[in-house]
RODO-2510 file (C-alpha; in nm, 4 decimals, decimal comma):
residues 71
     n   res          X          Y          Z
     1     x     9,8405     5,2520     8,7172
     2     x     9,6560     5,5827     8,8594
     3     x     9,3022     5,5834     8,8248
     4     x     9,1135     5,9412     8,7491
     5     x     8,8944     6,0833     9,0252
     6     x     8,5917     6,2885     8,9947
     7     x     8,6720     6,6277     9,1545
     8     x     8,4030     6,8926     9,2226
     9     x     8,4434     7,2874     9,2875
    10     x     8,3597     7,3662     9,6279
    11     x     8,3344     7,7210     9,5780
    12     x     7,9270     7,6868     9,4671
    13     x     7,8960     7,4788     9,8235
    14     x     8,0284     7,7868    10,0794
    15     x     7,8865     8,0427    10,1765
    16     x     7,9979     8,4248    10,1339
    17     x     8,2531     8,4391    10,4194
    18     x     8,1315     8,6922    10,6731
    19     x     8,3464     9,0383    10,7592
    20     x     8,4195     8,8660    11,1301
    21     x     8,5387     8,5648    10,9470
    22     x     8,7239     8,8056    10,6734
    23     x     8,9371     8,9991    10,9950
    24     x     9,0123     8,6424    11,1747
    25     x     9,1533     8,5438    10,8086
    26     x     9,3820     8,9010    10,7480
    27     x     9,4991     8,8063    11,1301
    28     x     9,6127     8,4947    11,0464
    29     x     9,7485     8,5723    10,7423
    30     x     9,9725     8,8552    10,8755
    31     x    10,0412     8,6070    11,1745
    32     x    10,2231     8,4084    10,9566
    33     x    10,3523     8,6825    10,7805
    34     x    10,5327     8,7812    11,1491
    35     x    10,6549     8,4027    11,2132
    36     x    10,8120     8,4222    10,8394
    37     x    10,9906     8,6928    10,9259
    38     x    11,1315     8,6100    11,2472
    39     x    11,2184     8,2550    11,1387
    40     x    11,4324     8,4324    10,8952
    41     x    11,6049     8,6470    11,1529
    42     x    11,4940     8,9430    11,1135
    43     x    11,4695     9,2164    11,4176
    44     x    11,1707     9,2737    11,5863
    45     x    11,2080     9,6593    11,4784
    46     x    11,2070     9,5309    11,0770
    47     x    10,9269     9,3412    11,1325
    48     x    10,7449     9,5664    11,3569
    49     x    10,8112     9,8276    11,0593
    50     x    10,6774     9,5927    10,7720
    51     x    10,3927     9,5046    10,9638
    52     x    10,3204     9,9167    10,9978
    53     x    10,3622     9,9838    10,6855
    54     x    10,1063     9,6841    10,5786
    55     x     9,8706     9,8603    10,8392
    56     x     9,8753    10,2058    10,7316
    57     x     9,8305    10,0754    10,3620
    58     x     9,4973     9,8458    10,4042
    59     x     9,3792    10,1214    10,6682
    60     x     9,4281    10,4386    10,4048
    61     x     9,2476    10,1834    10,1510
    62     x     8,9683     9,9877    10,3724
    63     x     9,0050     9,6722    10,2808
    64     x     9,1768     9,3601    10,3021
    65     x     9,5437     9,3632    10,1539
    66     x     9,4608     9,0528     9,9316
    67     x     9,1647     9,2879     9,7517
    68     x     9,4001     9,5453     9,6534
    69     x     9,6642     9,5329     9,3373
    70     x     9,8447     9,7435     9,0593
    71     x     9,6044    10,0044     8,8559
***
């Protein structure tokens, strides 16, 4: 029989990431967002052109793609 556990937010316990810590995080995630892509076959000219577009967006908006959505 499975027993209940106590689980906490850990949210309250971190700190507000920093903006060093924010651009490490966007690099990673659009790291992965490369390796997806190229696991899946595509060229290195489709993926160098996703990756553009995805640059030119966050820089005409400055900020971080995951702060941005539908008006």
């Amino acid at each position: 029989m499975a027993a209940l556990a106590v689980v906490r937010d850990l949210r309250e316990h971190w700190a507000p990431a920093s903006a060093e810590e924010l651009e490490r995080f966007e690099t990673d995630v659009l790291s992965g967002f490369v390796l997806a892509r190229a696991s899946a076959g595509l060229t290195d000219g489709t993926i160098r052109g996703d990756v553009g577009h995805l640059d030119q967006i966050r820089s005409w908006f400055g900020r971080p793609l995951w702060d941005m959505g539908p008006g």
